[in-house]
C-alpha positions in Angstrom: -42.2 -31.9 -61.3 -40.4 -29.3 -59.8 -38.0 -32.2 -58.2 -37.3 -32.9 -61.7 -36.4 -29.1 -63.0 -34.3 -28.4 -60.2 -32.3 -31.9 -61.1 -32.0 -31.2 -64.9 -30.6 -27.7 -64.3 -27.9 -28.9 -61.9 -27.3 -31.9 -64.7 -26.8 -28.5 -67.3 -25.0 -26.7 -65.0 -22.5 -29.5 -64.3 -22.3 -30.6 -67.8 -22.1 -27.0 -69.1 -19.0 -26.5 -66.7 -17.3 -29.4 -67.0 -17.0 -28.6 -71.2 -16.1 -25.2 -70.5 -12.8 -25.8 -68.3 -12.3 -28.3 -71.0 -12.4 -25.5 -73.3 -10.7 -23.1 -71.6 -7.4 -25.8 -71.2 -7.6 -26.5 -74.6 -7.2 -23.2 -75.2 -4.4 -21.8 -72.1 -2.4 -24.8 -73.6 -2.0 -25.1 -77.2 1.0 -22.3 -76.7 -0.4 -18.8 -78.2 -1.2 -17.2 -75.1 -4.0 -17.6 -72.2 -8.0 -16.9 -72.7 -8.7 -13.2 -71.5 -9.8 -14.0 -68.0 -6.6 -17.0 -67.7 -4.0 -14.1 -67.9 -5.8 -12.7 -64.8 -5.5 -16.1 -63.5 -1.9 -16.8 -64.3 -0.7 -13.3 -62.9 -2.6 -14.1 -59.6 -1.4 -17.6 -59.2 2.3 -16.5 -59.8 2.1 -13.2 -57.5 1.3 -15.3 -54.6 2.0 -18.9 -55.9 -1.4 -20.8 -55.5 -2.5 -22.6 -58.9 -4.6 -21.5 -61.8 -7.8 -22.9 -60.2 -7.3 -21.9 -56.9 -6.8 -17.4 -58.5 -10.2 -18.8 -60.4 -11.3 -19.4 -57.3 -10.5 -15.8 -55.9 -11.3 -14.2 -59.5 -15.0 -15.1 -58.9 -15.2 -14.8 -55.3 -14.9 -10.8 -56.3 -17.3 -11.0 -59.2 -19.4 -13.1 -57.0 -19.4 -9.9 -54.2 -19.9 -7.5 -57.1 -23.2 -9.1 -58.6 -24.8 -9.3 -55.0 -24.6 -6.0 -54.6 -25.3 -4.9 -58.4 -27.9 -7.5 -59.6 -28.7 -10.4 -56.9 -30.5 -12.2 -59.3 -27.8 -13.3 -61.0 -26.7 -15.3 -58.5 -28.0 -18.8 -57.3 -26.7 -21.9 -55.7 -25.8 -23.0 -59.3 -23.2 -20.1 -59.2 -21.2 -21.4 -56.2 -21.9 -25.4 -57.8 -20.1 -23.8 -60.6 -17.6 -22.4 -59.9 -15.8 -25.2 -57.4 -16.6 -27.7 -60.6 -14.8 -25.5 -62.8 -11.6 -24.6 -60.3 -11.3 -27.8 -59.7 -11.7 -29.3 -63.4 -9.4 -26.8 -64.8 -6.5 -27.7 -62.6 -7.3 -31.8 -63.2 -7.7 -31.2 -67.0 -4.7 -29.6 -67.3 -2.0 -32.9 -67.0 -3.8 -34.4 -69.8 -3.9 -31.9 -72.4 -1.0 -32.4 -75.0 0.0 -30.7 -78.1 2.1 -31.9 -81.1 4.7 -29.8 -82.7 2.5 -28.7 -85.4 1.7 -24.8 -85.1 -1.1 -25.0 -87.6 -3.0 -27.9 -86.0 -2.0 -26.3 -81.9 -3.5 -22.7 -83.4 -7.2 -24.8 -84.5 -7.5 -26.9 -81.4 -7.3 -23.8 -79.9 -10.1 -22.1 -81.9 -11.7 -25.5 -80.6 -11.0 -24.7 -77.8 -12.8 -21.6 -77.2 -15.7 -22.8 -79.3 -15.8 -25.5 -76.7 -15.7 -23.1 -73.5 -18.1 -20.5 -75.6 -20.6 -23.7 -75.9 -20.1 -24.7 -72.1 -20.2 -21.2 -70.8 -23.9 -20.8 -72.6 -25.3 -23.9 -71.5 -25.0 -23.4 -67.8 -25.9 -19.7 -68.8 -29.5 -21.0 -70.2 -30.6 -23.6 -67.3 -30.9 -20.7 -65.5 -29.8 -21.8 -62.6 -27.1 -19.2 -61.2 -24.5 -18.3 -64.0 -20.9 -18.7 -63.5 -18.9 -15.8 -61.8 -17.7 -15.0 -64.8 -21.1 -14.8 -66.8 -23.3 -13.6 -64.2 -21.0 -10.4 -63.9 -21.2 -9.8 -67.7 -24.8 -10.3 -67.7 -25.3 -8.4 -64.8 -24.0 -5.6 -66.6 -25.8 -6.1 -70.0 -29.4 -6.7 -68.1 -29.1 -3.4 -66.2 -27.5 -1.0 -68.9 -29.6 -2.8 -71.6 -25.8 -3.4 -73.4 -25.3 -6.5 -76.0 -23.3 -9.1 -74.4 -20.7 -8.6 -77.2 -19.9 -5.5 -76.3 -20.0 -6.0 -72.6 -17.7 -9.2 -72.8 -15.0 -7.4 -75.2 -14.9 -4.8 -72.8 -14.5 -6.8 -69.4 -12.4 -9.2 -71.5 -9.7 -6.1 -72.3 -9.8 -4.9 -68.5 -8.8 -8.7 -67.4 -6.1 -8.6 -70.0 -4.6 -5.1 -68.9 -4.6 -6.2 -64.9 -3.5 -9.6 -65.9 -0.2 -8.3 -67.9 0.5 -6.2 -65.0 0.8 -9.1 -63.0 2.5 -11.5 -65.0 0.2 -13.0 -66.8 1.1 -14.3 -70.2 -0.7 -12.4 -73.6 -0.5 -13.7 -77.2 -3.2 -14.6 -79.7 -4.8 -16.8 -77.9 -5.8 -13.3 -76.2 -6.4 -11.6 -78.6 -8.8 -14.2 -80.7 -11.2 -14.5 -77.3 -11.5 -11.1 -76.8 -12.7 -10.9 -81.0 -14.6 -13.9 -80.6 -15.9 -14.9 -77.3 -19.1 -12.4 -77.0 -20.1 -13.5 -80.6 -19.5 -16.9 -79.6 -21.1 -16.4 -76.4 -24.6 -14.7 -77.8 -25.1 -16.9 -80.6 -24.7 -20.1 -78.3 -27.0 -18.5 -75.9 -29.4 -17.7 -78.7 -29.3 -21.3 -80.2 -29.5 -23.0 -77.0 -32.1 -21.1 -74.9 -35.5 -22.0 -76.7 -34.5 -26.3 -77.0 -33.6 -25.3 -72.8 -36.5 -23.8 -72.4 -38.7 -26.2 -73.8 -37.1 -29.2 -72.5 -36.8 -27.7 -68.6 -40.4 -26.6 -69.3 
């Protein structure tokens, strides 16, 4: 039985982080900017020419350090699991995402988009199983300061933004709609998901 637990939460983990990347190029692509934590990426990845899932790699190698130090129980294997599945589906998505000419119909795929990553990001988040590098730092934060994960992710969001810009990364709406809509996307996933999770792991 436990066998079995272990092997449905590495299915959600896998699953939850394969639609997030898909989310998150859906997003970076449609031409209106990068997701918050992408600028970080992108002014990484052009400071010292790697790709944008190899600074994704280093990005949560840092938030990684900073949760085992500030709340260990964030982390798990499922973390590390992941975060190489997302690096690497990011950068293989990527080729095969293409957008028309229409504005209108680029600017919804990308509200897709992040509803998509929002979605992935809550499902690995629920199997409880080591969040991504990403989450686990925000709900490190939230679980020891008894914050609302809204508040927390708009907050972290802006910071990745500012550093991001300073290094190249590129802003736009796209920016600026994640860091309005991600932590309410975020919670309300996590609230809709968790007790079907729960019940189904259990």
């Amino acid at each position: 039985m436990i066998y079995k637990k272990q092997m449905l939460k590495i299915l959600m983990v896998v699953i939850g982080t394969a639609v997030a990347a898909l989310g998150m190029d859906m997003a970076i692509y449609a031409g209106f900017g990068s997701v918050t934590l992408a600028v970080l990426w992108q002014g990484i990845a052009q400071s010292v020419n790697i790709t944008i899932g190899q600074a994704s790699l280093i990005i949560a190698a840092a938030m990684v350090l900073f949760c085992l130090f500030y709340d260990r129980s964030q982390i798990h294997i499922g973390t590390i699991l992941y975060q190489v599945i997302y690096s690497l589906c990011i950068d293989w998505f990527a080729p095969y995402i293409q957008y028309g000419s229409s504005k209108m119909i680029n600017f919804l795929l990308m509200i897709l988009g992040l509803v998509i990553f929002s979605l992935g990001s809550a499902l690995y988040s629920v199997a409880d199983f080591g969040k991504g590098s990403y989450e686990a730092l925000t709900f490190a934060i939230v679980n020891k300061n008894k914050f609302s994960i809204q508040k927390v992710r708009i907050v972290l969001d802006i910071l990745c933004v500012l550093v991001g810009v300073l290094l190249g990364g590129k802003v736009g709406l796209c920016t600026v709609t994640t860091i309005l809509l991600s932590g309410v996307l975020l919670q309300q996933f996590v609230k809709l998901l968790k007790p079907t999770v729960n019940k189904i792991v259990n």
